[in-house]
C-alpha positions, 0 to 999 in steps of 0.5 A: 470506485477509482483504483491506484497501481502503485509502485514501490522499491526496495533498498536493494533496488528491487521493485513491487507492484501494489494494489489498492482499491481506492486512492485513499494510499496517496493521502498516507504516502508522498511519491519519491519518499523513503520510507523504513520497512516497519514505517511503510508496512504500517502506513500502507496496512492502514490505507489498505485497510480504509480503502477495503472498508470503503470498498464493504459499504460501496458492495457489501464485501470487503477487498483483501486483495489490496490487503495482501499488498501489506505484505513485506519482508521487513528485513531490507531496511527502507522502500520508496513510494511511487 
């Protein structure tokens, strides 16, 4: 199953490195789009949570570390995907 790294900044131009188990996160975001914080939480706990669910009927398991990418701190306004 192909995995993506990605990256995101945060308005204060610090920036996260993401997980997820599939590639699935690119159908749900476009590289260099703002995005607000609550926006961006709930795209990618979707995406994370397909790509966990298509990693479950590959395996048998579903991925939570891609899951724990979901976390943000919802008060620095807007991110960017890359």
């Amino acid at each position: 199953m192909p995995v993506m790294h990605f990256r995101i900044q945060w308005p204060d131009n610090s920036e996260a490195n993401c997980y997820s188990p599939s590639q699935v996160i690119s159908d749900f975001f476009t590289p260099g789009e703002d995005y607000p914080v609550h926006d961006f939480v709930s795209r990618a706990r979707e995406a994370l949570n397909i790509a966990s669910e298509r990693v479950r009927e590959k395996y048998g398991f579903a991925c939570f570390v891609g899951n724990g990418s979901t976390r943000a701190d919802r008060s620095r306004g807007r991110t960017v995907y890359r």
